[in-house]
C-alpha positions, 0 to 999 in steps of 0.5 A: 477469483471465479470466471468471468460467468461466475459471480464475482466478488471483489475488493476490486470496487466498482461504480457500477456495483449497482448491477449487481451480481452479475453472470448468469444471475445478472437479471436478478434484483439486488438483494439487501445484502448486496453492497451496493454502491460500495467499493467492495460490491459484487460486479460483473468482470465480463461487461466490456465497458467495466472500468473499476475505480481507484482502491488500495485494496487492490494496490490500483490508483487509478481506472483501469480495465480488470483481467479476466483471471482465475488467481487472487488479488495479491494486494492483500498479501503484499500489503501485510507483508509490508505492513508488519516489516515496517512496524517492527522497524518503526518500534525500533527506530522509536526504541520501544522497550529499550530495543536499538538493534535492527536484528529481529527485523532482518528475518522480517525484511528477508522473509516476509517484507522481501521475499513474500512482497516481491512474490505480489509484486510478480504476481501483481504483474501476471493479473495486469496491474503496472503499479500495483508489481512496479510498488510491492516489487520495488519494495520487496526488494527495498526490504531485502537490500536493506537487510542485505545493508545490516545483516551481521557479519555476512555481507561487511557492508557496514565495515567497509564503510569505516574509516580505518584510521578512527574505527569510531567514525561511522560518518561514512556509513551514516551519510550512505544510509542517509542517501539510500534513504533518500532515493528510497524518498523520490521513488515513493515521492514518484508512486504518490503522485500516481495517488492523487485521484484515488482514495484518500486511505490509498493516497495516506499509505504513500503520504505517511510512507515518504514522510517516514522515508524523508526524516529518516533519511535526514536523520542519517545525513545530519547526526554526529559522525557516531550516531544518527540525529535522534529526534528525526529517526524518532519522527520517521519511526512514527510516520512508518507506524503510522504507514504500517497501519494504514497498509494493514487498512487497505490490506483489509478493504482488499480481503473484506467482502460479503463472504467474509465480513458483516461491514463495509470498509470505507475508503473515502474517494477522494472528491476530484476523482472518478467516484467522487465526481459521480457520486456529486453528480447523483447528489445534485441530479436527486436534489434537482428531481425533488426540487421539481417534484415541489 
C-alpha cells in the first residue's frame, strides 16, 4: 500500500471513490480511467472522515475506518489459500474420479489452507481488521487440526477412536467428526451474520461455507457405524465447491485494480447496506432533479 500522500489504490472500495485519486493529485479531475464509483476505485486514505464500505476482497463486513499502512491487503492471499484447500477437499467428498481418501489434502491443510491462512490472518490483525484475523485465523487453524485428525499414522487420533473390541465400528470417530464439524457450523453461523449488510458475494462465501459445514457434519453424526451417510457428504462437498469458488471471486475483487485489470469486479451490495442506501438515495435525488427540470 503507498503512504497516505501517495496515490492509493485499493480493492478497499469506497463510496467516496468519486474524489478520486487522492494525495498530492487530489484537485486533479478524474480521469476516464479512473473507476469511479466502483468498490475497487482509487480514495484518499488521509481524509479523517474516510470510512470504507463492507467488501470481501478485503475480508471487512461492515464500515470501518482504514489504517494508514504500508503492508498489503492479506485478504487475497487468505482467501486463496482458503479456496484451493476446500476444492480439493470438496472433489474428494463428491468422489471425483474414484478418489475416497483425504491424503493429497493433508499437505494442503498444513501448508497452504493451515499455515499460510493462519499467517493472513495474524497479518489481518496488524492492519487493524478484527474480523478479517478472527475468520482466516480461525480457519487457518481449522485446516491444520483437521489435518492433525487424519494424518496417517502420526497423531492415532482416528484409532484411538475405535472400539477395541469391534475394530470395524468407526461410530466413535464418525460421531466426533461429526461434532467437530458441528461446532465448526456455529462458528461459521456466527461470522455470517456479521455478513448481512455487506456485499452479497461476501455474505455468499459464509452462507454456502455453513451449508457445507452443517451437511457434513450431519452426515457424520447419522451414517452406519462404518461409514458416513453419503448423500449429505455428498451435498457438503458441492456447497464446499461452491464456497471455494466464490472465495477465489472475492480473492480477485481484493487483487483487481486499475493497475492490474481492464474491468471492474462487481460485488452487488446489498440493498439495506451503507452503499446500497446511498446509491437509492442518488437515484431518487436524479429522478426528482429531472422531474422539476419537466
Amino acid at each position: 500500500m503507498a503512504t497516505a500522500t501517495e496515490h492509493t489504490s485499493i480493492s478497499d472500495f469506497a463510496p467516496q471513490a468519486t474524489d478520486g485519486i487522492g494525495g498530492a493529485h487530489a484537485h486533479r479531475e478524474r480521469k476516464p480511467y479512473d473507476y469511479g464509483g466502483n468498490p475497487l476505485a482509487h480514495v484518499r486514505t488521509n481524509d479523517p472522515d474516510l470510512r470504507l464500505p463492507a467488501f470481501g476482497g478485503e475480508f471487512q463486513p461492515g464500515l470501518y475506518r482504514p489504517p494508514n499502512r504500508k503492508l498489503a491487503n492479506p485478504a487475497p492471499l487468505g482467501l486463496s489459500a482458503f479456496a484451493l484447500t476446500t476444492f480439493v477437499l470438496s472433489l474428494i467428498n463428491l468422489n471425483t474420479r474414484g478418489i475416497t481418501g483425504p491424503s493429497i489434502v493433508l499437505a494442503l491443510a498444513f501448508g497452504y489452507g493451515g499455515l499460510v491462512q493462519l499467517l493472513a490472518g495474524m497479518w489481518e490483525m496488524a492492519v487493524g481488521n478484527t474480523f478479517g484475523a478472527t475468520a482466516l485465523s480461525s480457519y487457518g487453524g481449522f485446516w491444520i487440526s483437521f489435518a492433525i485428525i487424519l494424518t496417517p499414522g502420526g497423531f492415532g487420533i482416528e484409532k484411538s477412536l475405535t472400539v477395541s473390541t469391534d475394530p470395524l465400528d468407526l461410530s466413535p470417530f464418525l460421531n466426533s467428526m461429526g461434532l467437530y464439524l458441528m461446532g465448526w457450523f456455529i462458528f461459521t453461523f456466527i461470522l455470517l451474520i456479521c455478513t448481512l449488510r455487506s456485499t452479497v458475494a461476501f455474505f455468499s462465501l459464509f452462507f454456502t461455507l455453513d451449508l457445507a459445514f452443517l451437511l457434513l457434519g450431519i452426515g457424520y453424526l447419522t451414517g452406519t457405524s462404518t461409514h458416513p451417510k453419503v448423500g449429505c457428504i455428498k451435498a457438503g462437498g458441492v456447497f464446499g465447491l461452491l464456497a471455494a469458488f466464490i472465495a477465489w471471486y472475492n480473492a480477485l475483487a481484493g487483487l483487481a485494480d486499475s493497475s492490474n485489470s481492464f474491468f471492474v469486479i462487481p460485488v452487488a451490495h446489498f440493498p439495506w447496506s451503507e452503499k446500497g442506501r446511498e446509491r437509492r438515495a442518488k437515484i431518487n435525488n436524479d429522478a426528482a432533479r429531472a422531474e422539476q427540470a419537466v
